[in-house]
N, C-alpha and C positions, 0 to 999 in steps of 0.2 A: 663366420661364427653365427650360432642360428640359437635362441631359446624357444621352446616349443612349450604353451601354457594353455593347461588345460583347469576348465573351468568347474564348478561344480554339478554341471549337466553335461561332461563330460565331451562339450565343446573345446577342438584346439585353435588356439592362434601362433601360429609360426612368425618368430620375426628372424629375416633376414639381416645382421647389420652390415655384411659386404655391400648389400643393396641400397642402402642409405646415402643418402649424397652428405657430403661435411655439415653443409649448410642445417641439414636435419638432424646430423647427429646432435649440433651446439647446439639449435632449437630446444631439442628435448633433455640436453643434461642445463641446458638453463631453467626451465621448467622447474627439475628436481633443484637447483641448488636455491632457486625462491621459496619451495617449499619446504624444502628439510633442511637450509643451510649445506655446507659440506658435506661429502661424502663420508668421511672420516668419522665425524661428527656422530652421522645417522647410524655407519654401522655399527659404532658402540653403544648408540642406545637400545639398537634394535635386539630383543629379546626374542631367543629362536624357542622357549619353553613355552611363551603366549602364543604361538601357532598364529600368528594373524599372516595369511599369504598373501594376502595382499602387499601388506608391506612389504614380505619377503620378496616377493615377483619384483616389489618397485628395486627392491636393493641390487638383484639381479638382474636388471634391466639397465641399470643406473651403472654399475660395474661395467657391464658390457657393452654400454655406448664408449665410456672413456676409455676402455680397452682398444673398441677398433679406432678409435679415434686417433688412437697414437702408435697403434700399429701402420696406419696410414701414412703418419709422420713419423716413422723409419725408429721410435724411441723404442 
């Protein structure tokens, strides 16, 4: 699975998460869950009318570590 995020100068960043080793995917969904609490949590707060992509990019970022994550672990 790949999210391709482009910036507002029209820079992309391609993230690979096949490419991630386990070790990094919990690295970075522990990251989000010190910052925003649960996933769950966040994506109810998150308000897709205030247009902040940031946040959006994090939500979808944050979805798709714990997806490959458990796609890995056969759930």
């Amino acid at each position: 699975m790949k999210l391709i995020i482009k910036d507002s100068e029209k820079k992309e960043k391609i993230i690979d998460y096949s490419e991630l080793s386990l070790k990094e995917l919990d690295r970075r969904i522990s990251q989000y869950e010190r910052k925003h609490g649960s996933l769950e949590i966040f994506a109810k707060q998150y308000d897709c009318d205030e247009g902040n992509t940031d946040l959006y990019t994090q939500l979808l970022d944050w979805e798709n570590l714990i997806s490959e994550k458990r796609k890995r672990k056969g759930k």
